[in-house]
C-alpha positions in Angstrom: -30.0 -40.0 17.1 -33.8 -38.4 16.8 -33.1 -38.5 12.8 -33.2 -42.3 12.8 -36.0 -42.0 13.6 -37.2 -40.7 10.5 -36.0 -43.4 8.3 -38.5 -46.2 9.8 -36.5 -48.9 7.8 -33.8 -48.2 10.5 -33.8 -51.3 13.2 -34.8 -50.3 16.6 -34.1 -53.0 19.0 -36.4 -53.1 22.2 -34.9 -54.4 25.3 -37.1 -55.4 27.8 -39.9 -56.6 25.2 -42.7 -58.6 26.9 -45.5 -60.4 26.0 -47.4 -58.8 28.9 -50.2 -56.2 27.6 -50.0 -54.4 30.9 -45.7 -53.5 30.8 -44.3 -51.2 28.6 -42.1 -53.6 26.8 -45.4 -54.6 25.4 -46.7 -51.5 24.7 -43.9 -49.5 23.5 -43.2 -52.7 20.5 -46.8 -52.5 19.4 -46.7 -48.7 19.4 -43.5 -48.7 17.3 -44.8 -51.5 14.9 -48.0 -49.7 14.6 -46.2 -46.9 13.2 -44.8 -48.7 10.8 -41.1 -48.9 12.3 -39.0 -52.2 12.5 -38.4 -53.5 15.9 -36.7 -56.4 16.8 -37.8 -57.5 20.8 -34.8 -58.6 23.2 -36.2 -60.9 25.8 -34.1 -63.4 27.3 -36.9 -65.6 28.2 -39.0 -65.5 25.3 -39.3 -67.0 21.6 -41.7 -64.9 20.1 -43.3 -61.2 21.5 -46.7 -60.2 19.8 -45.7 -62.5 17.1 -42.5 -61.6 16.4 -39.2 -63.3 16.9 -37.4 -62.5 19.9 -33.8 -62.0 20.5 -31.8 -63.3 23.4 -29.3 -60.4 23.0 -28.8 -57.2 20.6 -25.2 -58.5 19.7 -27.8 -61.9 18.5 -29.2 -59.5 16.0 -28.4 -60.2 12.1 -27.9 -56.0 11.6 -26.7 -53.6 13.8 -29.7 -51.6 15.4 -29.7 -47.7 14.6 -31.6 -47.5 18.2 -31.3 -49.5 21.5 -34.3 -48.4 23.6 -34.7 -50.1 27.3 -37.6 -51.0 29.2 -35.6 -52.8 31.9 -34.7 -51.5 35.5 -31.6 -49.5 36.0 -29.5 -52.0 37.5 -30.2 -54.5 34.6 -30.0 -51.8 32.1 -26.7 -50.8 33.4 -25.2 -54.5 33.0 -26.1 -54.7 29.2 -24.9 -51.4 28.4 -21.3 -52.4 29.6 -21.5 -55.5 27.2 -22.8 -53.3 24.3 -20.3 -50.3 24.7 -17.5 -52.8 24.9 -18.6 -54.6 21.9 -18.9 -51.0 20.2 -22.5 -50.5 20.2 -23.8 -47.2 20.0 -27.1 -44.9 20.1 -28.9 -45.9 23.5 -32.1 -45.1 24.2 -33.2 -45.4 28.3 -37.4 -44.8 28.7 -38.5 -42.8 31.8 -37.5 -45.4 34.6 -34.9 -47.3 33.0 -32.3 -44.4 33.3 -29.9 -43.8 35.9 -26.9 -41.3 36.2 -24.5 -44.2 36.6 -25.9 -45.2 33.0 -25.3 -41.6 32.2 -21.9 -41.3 33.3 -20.6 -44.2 31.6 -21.9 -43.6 28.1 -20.6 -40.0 28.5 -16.9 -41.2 29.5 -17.2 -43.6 26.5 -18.5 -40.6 24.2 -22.0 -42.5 23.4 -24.7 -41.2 21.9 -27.8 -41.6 24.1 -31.3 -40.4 25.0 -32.8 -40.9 28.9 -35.3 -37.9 29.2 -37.8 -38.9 26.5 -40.4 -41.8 26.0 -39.7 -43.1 22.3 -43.6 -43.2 21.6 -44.0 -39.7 22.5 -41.1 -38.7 20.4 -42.4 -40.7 17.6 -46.2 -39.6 17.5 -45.1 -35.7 17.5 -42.7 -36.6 14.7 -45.1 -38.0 12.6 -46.7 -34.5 12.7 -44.3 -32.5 11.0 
């Protein structure tokens, strides 16, 4: 899953996105963007994140993300992986915090692909140096 990170025309969707500078669904979308990578936000709540159009859902989303990254608490996390596994979604991404071993566990038993011992911008600024 780290190598799609090196095409940045890949779509990353961001759940948890927020408006709010001081969360990290704020500061992990403007990282990414920064960096050049296309991100769509998935906020339930919101229209627009930082100016760009928000998504209610990743299954709302015209192209099927390479990369699901969550910002969201476990228990929430949890609940939208279920719906995304069982509509065949793959490549999960959890940031420090928004892992769990229950997460774990299931993506395992349903042979998923998934990250939830790294933070996505830490990954992606030492990639940029090679």
């Amino acid at each position: 899953m780290l190598n799609a990170l090196k095409n940045k025309s890949n779509l990353i969707a961001l759940v948890g996105a927020s408006n709010d500078p001081q969360k990290y669904g704020n500061k992990i979308l403007l990282d990414l963007i920064s960096k050049g990578y296309k991100v769509a936000p998935i906020n339930k709540k919101e229209k627009m994140i930082s100016g760009n159009k928000s998504y209610k859902n990743v299954m709302d989303l015209e192209i099927v993300p390479s990369i699901i990254n969550f910002v969201v608490p476990p228990k929430i996390g949890f609940e939208i992986t279920k719906e995304l596994v069982e509509n065949n979604f793959d490549n999960f991404w959890y940031q420090p915090g928004a892992e769990s071993k229950d997460i774990s566990s299931y993506l395992n038993q349903n042979n998923k692909n998934f990250i939830d011992d790294k933070c996505i911008m830490v990954v992606t600024r030492l990639s940029e140096h090679y």
